[in-house]
N, C-alpha and C positions, 0 to 999 in steps of 0.2 A: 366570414368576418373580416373585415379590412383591419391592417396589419398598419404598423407605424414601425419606422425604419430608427425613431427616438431611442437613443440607449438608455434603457435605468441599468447603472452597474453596479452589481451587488458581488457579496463573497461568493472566496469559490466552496464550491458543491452548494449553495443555496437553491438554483435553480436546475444545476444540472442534476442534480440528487433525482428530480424526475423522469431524466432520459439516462439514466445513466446504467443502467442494464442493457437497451435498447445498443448505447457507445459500448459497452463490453461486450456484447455478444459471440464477439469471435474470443472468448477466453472457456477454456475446456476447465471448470471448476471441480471435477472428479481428477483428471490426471493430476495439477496441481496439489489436491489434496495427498493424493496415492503418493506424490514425490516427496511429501511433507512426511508421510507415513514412512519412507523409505528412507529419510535420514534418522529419523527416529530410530530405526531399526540398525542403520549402521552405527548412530550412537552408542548402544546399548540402553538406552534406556526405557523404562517403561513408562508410560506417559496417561494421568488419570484426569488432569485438570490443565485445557490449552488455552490463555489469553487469545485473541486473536485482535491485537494493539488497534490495528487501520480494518474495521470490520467492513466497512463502508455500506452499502445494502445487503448483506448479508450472506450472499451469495455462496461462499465457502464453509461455511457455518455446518451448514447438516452434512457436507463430505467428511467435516474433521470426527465428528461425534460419535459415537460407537459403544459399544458394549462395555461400560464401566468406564467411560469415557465421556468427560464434560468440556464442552467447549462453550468461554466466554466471549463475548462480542463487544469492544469498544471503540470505538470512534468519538473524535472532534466535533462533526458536523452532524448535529441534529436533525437536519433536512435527511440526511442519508442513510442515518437510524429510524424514521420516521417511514419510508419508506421497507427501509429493512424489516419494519412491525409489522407490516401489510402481510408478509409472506407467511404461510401456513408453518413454517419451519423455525420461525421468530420466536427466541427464547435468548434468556439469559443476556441484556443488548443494555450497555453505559455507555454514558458520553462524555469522555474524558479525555482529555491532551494525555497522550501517553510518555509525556515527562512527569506527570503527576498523579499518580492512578491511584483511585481507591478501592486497593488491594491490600490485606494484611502482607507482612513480611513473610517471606518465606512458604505461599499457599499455591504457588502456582509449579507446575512440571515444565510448562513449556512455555514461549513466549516467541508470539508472530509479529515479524513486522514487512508486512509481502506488498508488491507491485511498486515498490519504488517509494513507499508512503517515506521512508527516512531523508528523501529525496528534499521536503519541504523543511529541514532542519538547515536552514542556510547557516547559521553561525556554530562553528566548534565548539563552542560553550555549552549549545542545545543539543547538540549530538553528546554528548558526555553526557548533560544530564539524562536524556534517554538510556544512554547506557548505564547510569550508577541507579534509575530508578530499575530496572528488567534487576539489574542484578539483587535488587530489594525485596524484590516481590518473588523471586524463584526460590524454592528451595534448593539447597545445598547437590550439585550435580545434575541441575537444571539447563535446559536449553534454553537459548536465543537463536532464533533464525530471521535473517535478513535478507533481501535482494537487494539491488540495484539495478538499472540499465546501463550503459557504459557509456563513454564519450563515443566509443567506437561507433555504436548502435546511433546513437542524437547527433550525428556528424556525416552520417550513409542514409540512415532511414526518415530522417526529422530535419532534413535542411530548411526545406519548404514543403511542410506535410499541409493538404487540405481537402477537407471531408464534408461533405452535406448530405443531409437526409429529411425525409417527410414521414415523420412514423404519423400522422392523421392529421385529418383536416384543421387540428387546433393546437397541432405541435409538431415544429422541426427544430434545424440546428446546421449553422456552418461552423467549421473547427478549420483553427488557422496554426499551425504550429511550426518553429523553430527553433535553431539552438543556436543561442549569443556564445561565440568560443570564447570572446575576447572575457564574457565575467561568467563562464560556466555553466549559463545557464539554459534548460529548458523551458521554452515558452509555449504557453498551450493557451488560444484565445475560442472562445467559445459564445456565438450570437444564439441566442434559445430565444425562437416566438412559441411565445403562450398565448392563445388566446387572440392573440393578432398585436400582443406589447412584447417587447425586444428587448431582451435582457441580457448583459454582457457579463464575461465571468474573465475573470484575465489567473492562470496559474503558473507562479514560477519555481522551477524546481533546482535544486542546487544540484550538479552534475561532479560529482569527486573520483576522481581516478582510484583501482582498487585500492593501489598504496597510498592514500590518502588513508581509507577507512582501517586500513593496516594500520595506524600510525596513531589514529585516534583510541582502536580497539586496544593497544598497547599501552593507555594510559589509565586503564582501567582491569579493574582484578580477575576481568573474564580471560579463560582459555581459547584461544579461536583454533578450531578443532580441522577446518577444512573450511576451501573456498573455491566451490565448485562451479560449472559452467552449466549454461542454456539446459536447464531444467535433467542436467546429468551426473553420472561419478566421475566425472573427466574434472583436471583442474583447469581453472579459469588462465583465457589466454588473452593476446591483445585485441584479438579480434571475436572477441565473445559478445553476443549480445546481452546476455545477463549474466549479473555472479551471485549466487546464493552462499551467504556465510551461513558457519554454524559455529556457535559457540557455546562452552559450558560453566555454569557460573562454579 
């Protein structure tokens, strides 16, 4: 099929919502879970009902679930829920901005917000309201757990990151990514042909140093219990690739 180099630019995950298993591949969705499971357990808590805020295709979904254990699925972006439906393991799957979720007060044990998705909260206003909603929907002695990637990591690994692939003869992808020091941010640009038409996805992520999120977390009624490093029980240092909060409402 002859291809056109024309951009239609659309939101982000609209089209990458297709490839976008395909671009995670190198993500170990059982370990992640089991780490998810392992703060649980350092918590003390016992855990019956888990939000999973940024579900995206769903991916993580039947690692968290378990034996008297229900995990829900919500995401923003419909294309990536849509996708998430396709899979044999697709259950329990909303689409909701998780500053606004339709959740009763006080129904949920635990509350996910993994791979950087808090990332797209550019203004501190949004970030609080994320946080005063988690803290709405948790019952009393409930977790929030969060990542981030670091400036560290967007500044070593994301200078000039770029990646292309041909996953079949009617769909590939080049990905162009950088990080703006000067307004903090991570840029991730994304050309996806479908079909032989050329679709541009552009995402920018807000990049805040730990003590930033320290600072905002302290304006709200949550306890933050630990703030751990690259997928460990070590605390998070300057040179850490990722920090996994945990916090109790």
């Amino acid at each position: 099929m002859k291809e056109t180099n024309r951009l239609q630019q659309v939101a982000p995950y609209s089209v990458l919502a297709s490839i976008y298993d395909h671009v995670m591949s190198h993500v170990n969705y059982a370990m992640w879970a089991n780490y998810i499971k392992a703060l649980f357990k350092l918590a003390g808590r016992r855990i019956s009902v888990i939000a999973d805020l940024s579900c995206g295709t769903g991916s993580l979904l039947p690692h968290l679930r378990g034996y008297r254990r229900k995990a829900l699925g919500f995401d923003l972006s419909l294309p990536m829920l849509k996708t998430a439906n396709r899979k044999s393991s697709a259950r329990h799957l909303i689409c909701a901005d998780f500053r606004q979720l339709p959740v009763k007060t006080h129904s949920l044990d635990a509350a996910l917000a993994l791979y950087d998705s808090v990332n797209y909260l550019h203004a501190d206003r949004d970030a609080l309201c994320f946080f005063n909603e988690c803290y709405r929907t948790l019952r009393p002695g409930g977790l929030l757990i969060f990542d981030i990637v670091t400036p560290y990591l967007c500044k070593t690994a994301f200078k000039e990151y770029q990646e292309s692939a041909v996953i079949n003869e009617n769909l590939r992808y080049d990905r162009f990514s950088f990080f703006d020091e000067n307004e903090n941010l991570q840029i991730n640009q994304f050309k996806i042909w479908v079909n032989g038409q050329c679709y541009y996805e552009e995402h920018r992520q807000k990049i805040r140093e730990v003590k930033e999120w320290i600072l905002l977390i302290k304006q709200t009624n949550f306890k933050l219990l630990e703030i751990f490093s690259n997928f460990s029980m070590k605390p998070v240092m300057e040179t850490s690739d990722r920090a996994h909060f945990v916090l109790r409402r």
